[in-house]
mmCIF entry with sequence, helices, sheets and N, C-alpha, C, O atoms, coordinates in Angstrom:
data_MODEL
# 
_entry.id   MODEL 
# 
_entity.id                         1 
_entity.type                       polymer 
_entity.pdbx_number_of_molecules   1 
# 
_entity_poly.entity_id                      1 
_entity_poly.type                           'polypeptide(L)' 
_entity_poly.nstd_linkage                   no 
_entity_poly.nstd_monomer                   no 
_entity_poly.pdbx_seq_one_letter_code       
;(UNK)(UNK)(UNK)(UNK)(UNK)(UNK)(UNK)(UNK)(UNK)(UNK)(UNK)(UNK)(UNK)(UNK)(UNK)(UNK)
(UNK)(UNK)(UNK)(UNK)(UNK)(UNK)(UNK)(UNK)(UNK)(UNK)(UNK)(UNK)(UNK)(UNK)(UNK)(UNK)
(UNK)(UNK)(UNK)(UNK)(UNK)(UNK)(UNK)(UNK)(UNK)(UNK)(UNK)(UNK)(UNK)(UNK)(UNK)(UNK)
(UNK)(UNK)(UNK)(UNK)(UNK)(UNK)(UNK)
;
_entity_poly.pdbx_seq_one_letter_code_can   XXXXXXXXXXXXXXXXXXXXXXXXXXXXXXXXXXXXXXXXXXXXXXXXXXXXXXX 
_entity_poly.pdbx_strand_id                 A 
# 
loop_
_entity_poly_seq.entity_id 
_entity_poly_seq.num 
_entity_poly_seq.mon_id 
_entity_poly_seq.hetero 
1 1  UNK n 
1 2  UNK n 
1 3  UNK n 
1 4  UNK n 
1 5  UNK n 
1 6  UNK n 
1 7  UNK n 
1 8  UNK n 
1 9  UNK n 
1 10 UNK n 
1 11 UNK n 
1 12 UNK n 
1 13 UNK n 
1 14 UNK n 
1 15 UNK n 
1 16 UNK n 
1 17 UNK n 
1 18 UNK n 
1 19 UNK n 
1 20 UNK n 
1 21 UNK n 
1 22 UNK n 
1 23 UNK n 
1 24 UNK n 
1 25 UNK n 
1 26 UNK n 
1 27 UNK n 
1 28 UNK n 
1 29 UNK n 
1 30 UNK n 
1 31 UNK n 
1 32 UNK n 
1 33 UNK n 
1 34 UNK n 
1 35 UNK n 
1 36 UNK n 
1 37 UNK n 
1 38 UNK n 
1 39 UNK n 
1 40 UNK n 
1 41 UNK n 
1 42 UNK n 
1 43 UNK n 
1 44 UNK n 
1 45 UNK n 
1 46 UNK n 
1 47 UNK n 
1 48 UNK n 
1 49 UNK n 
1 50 UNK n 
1 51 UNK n 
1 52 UNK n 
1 53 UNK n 
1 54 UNK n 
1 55 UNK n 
# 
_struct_asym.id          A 
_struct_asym.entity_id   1 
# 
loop_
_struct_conf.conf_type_id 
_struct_conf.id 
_struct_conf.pdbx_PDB_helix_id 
_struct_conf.beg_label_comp_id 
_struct_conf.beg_label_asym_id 
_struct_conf.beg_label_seq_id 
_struct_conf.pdbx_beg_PDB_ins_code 
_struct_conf.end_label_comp_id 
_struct_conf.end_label_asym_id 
_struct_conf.end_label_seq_id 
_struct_conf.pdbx_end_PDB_ins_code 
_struct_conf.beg_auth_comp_id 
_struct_conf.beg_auth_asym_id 
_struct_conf.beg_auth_seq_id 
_struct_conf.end_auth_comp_id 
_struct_conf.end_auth_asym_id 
_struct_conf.end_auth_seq_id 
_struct_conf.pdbx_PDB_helix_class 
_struct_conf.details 
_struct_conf.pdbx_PDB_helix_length 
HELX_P HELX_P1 AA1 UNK A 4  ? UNK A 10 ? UNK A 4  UNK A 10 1 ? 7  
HELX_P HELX_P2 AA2 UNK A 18 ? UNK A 31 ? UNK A 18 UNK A 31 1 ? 14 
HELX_P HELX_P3 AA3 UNK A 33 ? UNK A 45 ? UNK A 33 UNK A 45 1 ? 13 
# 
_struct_conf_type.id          HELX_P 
_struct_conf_type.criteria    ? 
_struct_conf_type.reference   ? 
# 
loop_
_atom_site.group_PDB 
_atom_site.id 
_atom_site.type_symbol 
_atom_site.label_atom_id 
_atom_site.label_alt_id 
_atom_site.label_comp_id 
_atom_site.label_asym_id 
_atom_site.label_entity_id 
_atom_site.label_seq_id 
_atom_site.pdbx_PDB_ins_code 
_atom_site.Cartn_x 
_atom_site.Cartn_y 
_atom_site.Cartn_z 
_atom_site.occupancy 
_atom_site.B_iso_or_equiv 
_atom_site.pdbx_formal_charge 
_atom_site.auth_seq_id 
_atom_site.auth_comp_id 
_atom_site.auth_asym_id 
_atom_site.auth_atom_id 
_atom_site.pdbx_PDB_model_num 
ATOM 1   N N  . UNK A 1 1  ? 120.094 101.032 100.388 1.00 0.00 ? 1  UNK A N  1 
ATOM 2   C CA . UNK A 1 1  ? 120.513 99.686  100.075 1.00 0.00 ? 1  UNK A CA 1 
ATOM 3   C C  . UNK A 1 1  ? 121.200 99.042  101.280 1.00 0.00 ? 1  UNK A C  1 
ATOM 4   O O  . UNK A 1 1  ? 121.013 97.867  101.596 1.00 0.00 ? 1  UNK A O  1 
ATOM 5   N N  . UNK A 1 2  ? 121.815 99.683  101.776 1.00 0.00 ? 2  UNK A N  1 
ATOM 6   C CA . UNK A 1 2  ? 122.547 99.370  103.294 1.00 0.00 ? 2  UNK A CA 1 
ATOM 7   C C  . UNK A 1 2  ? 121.786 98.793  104.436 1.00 0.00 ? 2  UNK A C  1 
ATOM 8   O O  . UNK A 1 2  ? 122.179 98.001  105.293 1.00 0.00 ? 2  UNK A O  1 
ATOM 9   N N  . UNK A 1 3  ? 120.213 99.538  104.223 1.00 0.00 ? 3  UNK A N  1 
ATOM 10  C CA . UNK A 1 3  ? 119.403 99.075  105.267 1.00 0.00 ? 3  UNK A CA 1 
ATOM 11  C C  . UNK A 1 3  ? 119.134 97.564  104.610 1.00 0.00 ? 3  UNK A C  1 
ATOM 12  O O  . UNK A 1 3  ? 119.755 96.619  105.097 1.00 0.00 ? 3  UNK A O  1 
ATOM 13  N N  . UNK A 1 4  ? 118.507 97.408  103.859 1.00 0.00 ? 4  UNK A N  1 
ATOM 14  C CA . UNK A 1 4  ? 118.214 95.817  102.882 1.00 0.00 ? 4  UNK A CA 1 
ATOM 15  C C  . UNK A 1 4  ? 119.519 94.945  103.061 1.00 0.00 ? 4  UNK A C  1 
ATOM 16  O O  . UNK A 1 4  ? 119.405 93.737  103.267 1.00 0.00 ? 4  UNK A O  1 
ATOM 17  N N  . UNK A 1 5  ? 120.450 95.398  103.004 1.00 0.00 ? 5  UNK A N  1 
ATOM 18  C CA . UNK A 1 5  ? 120.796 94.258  103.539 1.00 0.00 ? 5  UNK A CA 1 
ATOM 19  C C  . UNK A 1 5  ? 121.734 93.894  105.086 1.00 0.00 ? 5  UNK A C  1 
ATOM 20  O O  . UNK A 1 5  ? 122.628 93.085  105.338 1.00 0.00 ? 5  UNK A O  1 
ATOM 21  N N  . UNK A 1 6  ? 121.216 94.640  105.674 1.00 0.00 ? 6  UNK A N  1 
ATOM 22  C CA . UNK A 1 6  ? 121.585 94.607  107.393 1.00 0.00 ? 6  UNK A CA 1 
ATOM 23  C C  . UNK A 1 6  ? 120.060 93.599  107.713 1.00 0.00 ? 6  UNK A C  1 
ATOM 24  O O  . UNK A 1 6  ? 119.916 92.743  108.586 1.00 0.00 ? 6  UNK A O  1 
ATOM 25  N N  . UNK A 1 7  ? 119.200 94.000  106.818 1.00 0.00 ? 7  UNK A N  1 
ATOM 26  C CA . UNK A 1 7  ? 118.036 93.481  106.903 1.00 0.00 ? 7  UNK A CA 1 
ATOM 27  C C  . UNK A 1 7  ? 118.089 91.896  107.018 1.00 0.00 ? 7  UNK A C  1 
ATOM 28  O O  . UNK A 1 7  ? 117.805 91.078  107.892 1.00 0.00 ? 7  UNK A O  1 
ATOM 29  N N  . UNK A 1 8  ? 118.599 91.850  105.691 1.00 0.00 ? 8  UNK A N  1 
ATOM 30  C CA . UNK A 1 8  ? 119.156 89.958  105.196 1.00 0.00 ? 8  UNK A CA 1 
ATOM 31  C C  . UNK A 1 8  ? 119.981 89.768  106.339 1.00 0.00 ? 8  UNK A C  1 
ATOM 32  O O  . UNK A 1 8  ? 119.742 88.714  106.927 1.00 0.00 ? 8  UNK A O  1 
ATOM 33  N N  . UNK A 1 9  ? 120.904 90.489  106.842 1.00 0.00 ? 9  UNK A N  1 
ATOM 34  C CA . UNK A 1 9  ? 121.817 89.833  107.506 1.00 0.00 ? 9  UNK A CA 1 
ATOM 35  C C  . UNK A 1 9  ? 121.538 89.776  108.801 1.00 0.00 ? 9  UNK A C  1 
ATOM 36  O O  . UNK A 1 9  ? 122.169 88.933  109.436 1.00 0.00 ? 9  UNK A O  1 
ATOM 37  N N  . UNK A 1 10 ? 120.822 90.390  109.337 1.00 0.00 ? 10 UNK A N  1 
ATOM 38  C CA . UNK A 1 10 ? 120.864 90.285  110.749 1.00 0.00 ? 10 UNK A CA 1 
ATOM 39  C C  . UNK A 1 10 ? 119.460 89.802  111.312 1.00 0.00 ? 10 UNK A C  1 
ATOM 40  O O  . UNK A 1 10 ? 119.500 89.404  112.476 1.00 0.00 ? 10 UNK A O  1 
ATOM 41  N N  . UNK A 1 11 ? 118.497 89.777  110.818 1.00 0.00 ? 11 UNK A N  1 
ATOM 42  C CA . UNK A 1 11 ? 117.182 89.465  110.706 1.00 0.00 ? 11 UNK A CA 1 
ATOM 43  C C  . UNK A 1 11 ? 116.762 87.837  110.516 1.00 0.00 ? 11 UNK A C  1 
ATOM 44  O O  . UNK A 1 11 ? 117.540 87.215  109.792 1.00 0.00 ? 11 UNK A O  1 
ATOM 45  N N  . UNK A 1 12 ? 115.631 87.071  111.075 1.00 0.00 ? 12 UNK A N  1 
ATOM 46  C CA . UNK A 1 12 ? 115.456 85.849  111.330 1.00 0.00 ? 12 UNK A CA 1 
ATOM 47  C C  . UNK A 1 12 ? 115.151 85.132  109.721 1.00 0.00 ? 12 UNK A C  1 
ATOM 48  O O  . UNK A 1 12 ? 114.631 84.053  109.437 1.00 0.00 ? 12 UNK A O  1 
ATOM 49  N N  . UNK A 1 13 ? 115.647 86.099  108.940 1.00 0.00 ? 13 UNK A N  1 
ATOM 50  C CA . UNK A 1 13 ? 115.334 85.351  107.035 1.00 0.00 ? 13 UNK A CA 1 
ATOM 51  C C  . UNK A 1 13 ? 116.489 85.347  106.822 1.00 0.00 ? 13 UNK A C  1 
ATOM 52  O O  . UNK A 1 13 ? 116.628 84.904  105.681 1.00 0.00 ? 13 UNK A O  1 
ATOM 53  N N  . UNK A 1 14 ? 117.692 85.647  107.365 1.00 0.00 ? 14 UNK A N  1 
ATOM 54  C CA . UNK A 1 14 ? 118.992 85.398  106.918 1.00 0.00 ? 14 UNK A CA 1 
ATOM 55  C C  . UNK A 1 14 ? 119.687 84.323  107.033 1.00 0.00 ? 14 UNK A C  1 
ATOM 56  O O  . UNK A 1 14 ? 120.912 84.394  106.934 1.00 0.00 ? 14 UNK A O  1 
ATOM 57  N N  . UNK A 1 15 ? 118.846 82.722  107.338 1.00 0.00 ? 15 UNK A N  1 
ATOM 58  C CA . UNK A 1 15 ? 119.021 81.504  107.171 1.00 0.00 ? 15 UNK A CA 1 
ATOM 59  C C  . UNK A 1 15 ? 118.214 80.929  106.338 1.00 0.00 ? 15 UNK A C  1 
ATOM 60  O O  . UNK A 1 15 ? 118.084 79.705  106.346 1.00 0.00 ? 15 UNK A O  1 
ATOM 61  N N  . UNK A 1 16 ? 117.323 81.982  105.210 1.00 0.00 ? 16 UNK A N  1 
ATOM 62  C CA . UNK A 1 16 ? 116.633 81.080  104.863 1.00 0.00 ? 16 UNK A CA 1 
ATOM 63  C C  . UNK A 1 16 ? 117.587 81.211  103.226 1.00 0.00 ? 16 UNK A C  1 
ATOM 64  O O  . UNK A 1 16 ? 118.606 81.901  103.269 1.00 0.00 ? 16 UNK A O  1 
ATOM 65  N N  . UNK A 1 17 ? 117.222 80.560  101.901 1.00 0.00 ? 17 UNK A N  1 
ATOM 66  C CA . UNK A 1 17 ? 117.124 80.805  100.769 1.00 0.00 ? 17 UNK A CA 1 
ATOM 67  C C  . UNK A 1 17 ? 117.011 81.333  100.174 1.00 0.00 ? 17 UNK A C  1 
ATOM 68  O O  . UNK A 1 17 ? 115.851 81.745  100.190 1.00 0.00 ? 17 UNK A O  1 
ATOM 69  N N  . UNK A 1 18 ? 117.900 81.966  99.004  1.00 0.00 ? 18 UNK A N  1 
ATOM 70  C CA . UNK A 1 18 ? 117.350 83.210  98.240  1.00 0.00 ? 18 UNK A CA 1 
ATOM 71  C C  . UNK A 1 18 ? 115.902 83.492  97.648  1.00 0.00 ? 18 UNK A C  1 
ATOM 72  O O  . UNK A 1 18 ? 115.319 84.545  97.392  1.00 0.00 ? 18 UNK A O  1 
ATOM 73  N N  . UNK A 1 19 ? 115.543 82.165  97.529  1.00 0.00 ? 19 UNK A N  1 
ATOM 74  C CA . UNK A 1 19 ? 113.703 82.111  97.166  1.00 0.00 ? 19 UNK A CA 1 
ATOM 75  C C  . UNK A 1 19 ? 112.907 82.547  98.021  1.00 0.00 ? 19 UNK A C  1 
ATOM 76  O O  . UNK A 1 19 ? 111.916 83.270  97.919  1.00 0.00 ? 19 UNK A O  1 
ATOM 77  N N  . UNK A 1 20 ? 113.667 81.802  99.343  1.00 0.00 ? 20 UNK A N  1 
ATOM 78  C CA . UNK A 1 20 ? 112.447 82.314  100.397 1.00 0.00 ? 20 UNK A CA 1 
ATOM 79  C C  . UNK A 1 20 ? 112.648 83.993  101.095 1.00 0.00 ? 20 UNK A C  1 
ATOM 80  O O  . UNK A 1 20 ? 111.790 84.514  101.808 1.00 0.00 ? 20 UNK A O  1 
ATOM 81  N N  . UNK A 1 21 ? 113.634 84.492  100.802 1.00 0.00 ? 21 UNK A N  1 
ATOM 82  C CA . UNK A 1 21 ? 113.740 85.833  100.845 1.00 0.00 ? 21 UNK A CA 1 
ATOM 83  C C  . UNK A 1 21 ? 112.936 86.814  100.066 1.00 0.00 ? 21 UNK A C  1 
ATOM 84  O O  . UNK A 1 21 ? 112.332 87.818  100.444 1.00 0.00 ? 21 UNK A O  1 
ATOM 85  N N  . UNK A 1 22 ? 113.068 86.313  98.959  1.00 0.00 ? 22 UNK A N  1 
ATOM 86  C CA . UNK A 1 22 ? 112.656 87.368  98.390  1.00 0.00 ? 22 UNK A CA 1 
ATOM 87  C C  . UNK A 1 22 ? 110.716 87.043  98.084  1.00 0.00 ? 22 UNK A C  1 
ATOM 88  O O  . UNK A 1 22 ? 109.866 87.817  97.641  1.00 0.00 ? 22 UNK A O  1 
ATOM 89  N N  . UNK A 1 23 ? 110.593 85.616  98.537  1.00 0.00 ? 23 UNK A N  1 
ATOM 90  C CA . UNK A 1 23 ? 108.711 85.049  98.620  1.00 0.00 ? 23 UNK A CA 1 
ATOM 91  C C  . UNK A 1 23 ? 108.955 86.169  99.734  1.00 0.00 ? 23 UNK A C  1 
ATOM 92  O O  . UNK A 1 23 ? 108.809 87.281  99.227  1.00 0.00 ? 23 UNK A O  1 
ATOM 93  N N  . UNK A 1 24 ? 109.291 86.233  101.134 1.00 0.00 ? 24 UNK A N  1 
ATOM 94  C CA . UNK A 1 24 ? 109.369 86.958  102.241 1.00 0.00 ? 24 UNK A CA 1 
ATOM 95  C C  . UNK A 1 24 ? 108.908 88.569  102.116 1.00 0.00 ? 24 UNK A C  1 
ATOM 96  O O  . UNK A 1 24 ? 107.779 89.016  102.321 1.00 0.00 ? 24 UNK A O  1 
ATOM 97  N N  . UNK A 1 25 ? 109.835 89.136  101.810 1.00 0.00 ? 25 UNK A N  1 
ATOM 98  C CA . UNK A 1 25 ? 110.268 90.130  100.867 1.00 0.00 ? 25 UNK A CA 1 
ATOM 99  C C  . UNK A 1 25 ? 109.002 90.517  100.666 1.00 0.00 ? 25 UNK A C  1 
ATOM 100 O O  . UNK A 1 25 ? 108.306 91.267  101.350 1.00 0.00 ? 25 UNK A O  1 
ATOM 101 N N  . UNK A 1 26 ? 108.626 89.639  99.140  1.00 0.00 ? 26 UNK A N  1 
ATOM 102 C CA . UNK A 1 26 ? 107.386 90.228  98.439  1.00 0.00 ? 26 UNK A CA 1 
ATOM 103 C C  . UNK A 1 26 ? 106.029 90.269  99.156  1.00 0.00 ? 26 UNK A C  1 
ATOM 104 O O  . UNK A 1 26 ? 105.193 91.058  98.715  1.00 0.00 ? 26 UNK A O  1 
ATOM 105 N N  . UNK A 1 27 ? 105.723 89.506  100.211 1.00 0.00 ? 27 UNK A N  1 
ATOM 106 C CA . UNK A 1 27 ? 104.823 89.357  101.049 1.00 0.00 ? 27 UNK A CA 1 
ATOM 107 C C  . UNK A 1 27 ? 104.675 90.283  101.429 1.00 0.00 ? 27 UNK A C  1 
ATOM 108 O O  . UNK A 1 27 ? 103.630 90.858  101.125 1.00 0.00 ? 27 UNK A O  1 
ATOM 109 N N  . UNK A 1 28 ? 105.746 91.010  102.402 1.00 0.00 ? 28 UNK A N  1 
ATOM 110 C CA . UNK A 1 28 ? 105.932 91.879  103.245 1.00 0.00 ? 28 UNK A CA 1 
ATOM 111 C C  . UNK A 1 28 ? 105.354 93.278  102.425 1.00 0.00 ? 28 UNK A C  1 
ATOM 112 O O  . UNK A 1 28 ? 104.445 93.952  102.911 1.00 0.00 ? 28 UNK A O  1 
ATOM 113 N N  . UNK A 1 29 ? 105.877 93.552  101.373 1.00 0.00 ? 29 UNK A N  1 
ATOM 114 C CA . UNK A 1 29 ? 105.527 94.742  100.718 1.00 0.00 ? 29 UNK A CA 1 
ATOM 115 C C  . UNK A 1 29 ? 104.259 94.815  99.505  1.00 0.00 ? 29 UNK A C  1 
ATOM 116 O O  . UNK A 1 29 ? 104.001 95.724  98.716  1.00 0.00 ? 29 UNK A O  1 
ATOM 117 N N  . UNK A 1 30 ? 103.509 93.306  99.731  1.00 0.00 ? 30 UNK A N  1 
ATOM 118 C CA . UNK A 1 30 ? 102.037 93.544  99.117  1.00 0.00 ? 30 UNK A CA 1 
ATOM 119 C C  . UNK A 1 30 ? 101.341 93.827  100.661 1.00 0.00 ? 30 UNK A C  1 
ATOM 120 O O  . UNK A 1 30 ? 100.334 94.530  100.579 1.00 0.00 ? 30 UNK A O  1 
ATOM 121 N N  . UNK A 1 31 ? 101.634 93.484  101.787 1.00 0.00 ? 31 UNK A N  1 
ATOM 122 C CA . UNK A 1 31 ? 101.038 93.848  103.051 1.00 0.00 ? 31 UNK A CA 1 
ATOM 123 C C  . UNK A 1 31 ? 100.902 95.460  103.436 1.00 0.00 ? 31 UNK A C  1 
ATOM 124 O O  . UNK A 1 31 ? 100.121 96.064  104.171 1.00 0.00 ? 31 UNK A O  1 
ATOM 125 N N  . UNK A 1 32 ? 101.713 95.765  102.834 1.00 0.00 ? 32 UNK A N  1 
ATOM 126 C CA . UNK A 1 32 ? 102.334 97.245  103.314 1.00 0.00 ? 32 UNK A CA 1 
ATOM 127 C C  . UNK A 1 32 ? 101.824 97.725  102.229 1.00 0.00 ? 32 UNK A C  1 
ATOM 128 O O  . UNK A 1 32 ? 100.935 98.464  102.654 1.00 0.00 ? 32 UNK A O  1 
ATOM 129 N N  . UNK A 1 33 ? 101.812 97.794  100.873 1.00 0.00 ? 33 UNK A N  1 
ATOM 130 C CA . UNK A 1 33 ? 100.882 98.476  99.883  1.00 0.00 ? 33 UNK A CA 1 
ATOM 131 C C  . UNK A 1 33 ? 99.487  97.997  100.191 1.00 0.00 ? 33 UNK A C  1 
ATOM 132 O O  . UNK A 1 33 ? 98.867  98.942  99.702  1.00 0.00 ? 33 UNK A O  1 
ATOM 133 N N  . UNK A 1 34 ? 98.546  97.171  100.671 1.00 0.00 ? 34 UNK A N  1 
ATOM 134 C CA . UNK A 1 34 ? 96.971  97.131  100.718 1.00 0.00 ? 34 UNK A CA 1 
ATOM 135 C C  . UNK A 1 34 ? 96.976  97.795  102.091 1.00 0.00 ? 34 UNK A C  1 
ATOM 136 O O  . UNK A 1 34 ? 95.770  97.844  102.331 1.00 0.00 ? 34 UNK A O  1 
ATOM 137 N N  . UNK A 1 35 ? 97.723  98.445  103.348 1.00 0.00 ? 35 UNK A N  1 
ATOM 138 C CA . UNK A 1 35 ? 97.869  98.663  104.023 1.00 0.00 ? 35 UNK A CA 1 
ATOM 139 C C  . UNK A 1 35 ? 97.807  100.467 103.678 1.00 0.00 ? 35 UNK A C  1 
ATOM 140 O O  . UNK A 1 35 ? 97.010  101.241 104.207 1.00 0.00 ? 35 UNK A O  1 
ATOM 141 N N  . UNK A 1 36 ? 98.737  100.790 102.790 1.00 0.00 ? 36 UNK A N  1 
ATOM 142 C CA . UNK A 1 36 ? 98.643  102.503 102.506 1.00 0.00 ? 36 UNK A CA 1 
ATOM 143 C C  . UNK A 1 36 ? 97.489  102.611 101.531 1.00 0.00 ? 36 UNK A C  1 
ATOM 144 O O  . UNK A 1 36 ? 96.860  103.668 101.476 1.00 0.00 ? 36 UNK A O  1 
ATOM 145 N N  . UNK A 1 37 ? 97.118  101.407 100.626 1.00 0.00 ? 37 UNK A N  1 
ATOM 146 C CA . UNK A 1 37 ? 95.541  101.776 99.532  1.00 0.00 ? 37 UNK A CA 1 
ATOM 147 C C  . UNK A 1 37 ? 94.009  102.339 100.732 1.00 0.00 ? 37 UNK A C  1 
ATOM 148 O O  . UNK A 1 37 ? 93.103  103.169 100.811 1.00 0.00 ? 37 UNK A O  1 
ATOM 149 N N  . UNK A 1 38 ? 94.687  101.044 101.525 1.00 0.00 ? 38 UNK A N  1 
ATOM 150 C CA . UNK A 1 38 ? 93.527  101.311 102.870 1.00 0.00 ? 38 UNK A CA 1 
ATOM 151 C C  . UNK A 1 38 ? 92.902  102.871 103.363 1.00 0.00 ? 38 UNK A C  1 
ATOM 152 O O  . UNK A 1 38 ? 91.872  103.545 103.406 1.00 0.00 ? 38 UNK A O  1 
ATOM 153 N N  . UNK A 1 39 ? 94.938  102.876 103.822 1.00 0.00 ? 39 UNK A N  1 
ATOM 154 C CA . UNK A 1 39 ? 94.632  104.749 104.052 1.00 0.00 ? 39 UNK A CA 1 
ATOM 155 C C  . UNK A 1 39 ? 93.802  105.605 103.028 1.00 0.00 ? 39 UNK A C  1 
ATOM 156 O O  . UNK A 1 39 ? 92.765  106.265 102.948 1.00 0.00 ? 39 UNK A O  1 
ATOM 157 N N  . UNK A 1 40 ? 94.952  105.168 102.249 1.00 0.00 ? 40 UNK A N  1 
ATOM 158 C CA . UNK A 1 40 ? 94.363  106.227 101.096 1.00 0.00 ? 40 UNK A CA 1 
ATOM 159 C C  . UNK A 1 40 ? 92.614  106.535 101.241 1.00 0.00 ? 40 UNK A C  1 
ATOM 160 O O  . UNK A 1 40 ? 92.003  107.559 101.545 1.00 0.00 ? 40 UNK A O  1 
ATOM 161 N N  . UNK A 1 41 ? 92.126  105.083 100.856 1.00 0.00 ? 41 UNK A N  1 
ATOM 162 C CA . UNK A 1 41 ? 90.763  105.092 100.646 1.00 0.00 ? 41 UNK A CA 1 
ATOM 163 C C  . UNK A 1 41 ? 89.845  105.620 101.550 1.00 0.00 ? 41 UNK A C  1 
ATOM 164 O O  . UNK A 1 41 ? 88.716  106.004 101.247 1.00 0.00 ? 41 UNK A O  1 
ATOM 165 N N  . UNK A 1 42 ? 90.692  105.646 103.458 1.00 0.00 ? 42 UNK A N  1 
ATOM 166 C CA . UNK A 1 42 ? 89.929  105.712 104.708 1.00 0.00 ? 42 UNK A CA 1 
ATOM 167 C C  . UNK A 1 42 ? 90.155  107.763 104.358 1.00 0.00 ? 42 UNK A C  1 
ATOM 168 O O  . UNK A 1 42 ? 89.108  108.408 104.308 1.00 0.00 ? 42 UNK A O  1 
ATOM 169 N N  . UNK A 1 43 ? 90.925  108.198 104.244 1.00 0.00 ? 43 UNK A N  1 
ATOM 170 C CA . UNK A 1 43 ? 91.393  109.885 103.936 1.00 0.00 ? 43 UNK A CA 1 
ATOM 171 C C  . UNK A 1 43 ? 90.853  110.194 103.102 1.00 0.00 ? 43 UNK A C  1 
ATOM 172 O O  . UNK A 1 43 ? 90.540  111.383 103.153 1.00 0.00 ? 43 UNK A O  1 
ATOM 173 N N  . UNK A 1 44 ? 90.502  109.613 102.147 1.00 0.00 ? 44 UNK A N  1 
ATOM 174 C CA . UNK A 1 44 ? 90.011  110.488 100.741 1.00 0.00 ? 44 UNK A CA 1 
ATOM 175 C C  . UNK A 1 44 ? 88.689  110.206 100.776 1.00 0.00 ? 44 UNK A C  1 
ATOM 176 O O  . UNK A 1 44 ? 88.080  111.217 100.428 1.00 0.00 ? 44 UNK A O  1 
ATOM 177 N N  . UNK A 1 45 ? 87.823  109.158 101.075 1.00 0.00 ? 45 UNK A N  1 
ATOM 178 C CA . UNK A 1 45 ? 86.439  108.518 101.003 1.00 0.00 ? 45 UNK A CA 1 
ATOM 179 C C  . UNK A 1 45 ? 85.368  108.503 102.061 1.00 0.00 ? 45 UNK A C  1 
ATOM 180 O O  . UNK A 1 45 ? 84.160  108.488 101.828 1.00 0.00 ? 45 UNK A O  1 
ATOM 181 N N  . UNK A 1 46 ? 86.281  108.512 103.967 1.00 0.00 ? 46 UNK A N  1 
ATOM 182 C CA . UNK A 1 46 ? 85.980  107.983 104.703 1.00 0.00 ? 46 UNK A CA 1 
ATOM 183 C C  . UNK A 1 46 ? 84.530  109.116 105.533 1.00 0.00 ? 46 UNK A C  1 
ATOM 184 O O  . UNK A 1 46 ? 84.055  109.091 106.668 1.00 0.00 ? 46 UNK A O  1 
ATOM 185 N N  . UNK A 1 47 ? 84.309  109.751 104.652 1.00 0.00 ? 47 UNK A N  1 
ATOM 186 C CA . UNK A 1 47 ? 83.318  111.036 105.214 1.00 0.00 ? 47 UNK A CA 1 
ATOM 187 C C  . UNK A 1 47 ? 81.970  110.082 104.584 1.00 0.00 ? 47 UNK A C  1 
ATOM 188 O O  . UNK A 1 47 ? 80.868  109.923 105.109 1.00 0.00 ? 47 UNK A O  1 
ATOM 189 N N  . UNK A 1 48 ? 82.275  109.751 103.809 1.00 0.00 ? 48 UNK A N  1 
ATOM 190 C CA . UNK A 1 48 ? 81.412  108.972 102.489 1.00 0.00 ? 48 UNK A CA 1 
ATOM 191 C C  . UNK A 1 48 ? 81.304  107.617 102.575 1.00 0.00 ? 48 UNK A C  1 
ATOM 192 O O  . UNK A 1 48 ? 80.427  107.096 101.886 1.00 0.00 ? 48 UNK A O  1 
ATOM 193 N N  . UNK A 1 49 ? 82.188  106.726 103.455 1.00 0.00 ? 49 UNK A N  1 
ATOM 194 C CA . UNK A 1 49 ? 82.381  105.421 103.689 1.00 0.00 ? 49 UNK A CA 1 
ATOM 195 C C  . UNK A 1 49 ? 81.292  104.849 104.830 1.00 0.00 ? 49 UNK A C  1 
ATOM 196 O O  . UNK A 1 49 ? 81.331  105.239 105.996 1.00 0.00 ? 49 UNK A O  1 
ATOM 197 N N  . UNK A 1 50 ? 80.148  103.706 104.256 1.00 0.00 ? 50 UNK A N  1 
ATOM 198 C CA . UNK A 1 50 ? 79.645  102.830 105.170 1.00 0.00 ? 50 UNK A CA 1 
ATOM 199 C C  . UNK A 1 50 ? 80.312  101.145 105.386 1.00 0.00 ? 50 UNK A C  1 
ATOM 200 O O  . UNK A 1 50 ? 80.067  100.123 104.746 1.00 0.00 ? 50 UNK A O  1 
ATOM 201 N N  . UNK A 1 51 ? 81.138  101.357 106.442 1.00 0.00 ? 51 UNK A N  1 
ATOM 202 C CA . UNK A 1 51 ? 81.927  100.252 106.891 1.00 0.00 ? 51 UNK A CA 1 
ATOM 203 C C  . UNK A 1 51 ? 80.919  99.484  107.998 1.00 0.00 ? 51 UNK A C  1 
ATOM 204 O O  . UNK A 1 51 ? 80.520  99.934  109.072 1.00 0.00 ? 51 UNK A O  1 
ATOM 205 N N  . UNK A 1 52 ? 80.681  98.377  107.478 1.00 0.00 ? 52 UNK A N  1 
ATOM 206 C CA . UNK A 1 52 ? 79.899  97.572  108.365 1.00 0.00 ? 52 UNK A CA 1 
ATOM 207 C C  . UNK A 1 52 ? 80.986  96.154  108.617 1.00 0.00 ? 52 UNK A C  1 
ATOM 208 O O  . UNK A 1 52 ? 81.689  95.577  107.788 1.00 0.00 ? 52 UNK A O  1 
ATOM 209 N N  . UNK A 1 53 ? 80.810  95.897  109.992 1.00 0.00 ? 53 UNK A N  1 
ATOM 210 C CA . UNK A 1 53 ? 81.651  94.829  110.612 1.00 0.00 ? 53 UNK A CA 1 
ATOM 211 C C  . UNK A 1 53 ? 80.958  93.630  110.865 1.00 0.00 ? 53 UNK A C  1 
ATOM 212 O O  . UNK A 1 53 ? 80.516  93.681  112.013 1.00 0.00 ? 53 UNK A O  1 
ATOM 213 N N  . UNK A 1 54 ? 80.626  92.431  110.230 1.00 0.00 ? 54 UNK A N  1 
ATOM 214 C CA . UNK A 1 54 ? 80.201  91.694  110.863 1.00 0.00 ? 54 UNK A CA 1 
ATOM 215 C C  . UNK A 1 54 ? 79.553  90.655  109.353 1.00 0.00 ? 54 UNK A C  1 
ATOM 216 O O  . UNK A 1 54 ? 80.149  90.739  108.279 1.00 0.00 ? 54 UNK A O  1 
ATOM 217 N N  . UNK A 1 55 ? 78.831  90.125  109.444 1.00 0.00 ? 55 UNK A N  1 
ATOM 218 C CA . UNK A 1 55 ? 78.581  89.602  108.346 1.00 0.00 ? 55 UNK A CA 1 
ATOM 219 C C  . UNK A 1 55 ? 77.166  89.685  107.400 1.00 0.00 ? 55 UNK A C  1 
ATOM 220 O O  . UNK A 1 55 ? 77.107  89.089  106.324 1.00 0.00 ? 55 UNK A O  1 
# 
């Protein structure tokens, strides 16, 4: 809890609004969960995975 809020306080969202903290906030940690599903899916699937780049 100590880190969260050294976070608020010292960090470039600690002028903003309690709304926009925690919009911030929630952003940050749907980025970071489709970010570890990713893994997940690239570790468990990726022997089996056809990833094509382009359109």
């Amino acid at each position: 809890m100590v880190v969260i809020n050294d976070i608020f306080k010292y960090s470039a969202i600690s002028e903003l609004s309690n709304w926009f903290k925690g919009l911030a906030i929630t952003i940050f940690s749907c980025i970071v969960s489709i970010l570890f599903i990713m893994l997940y899916c690239i570790l468990a699937y990726g022997d089996n995975m056809r990833i094509s780049f382009g359109y």
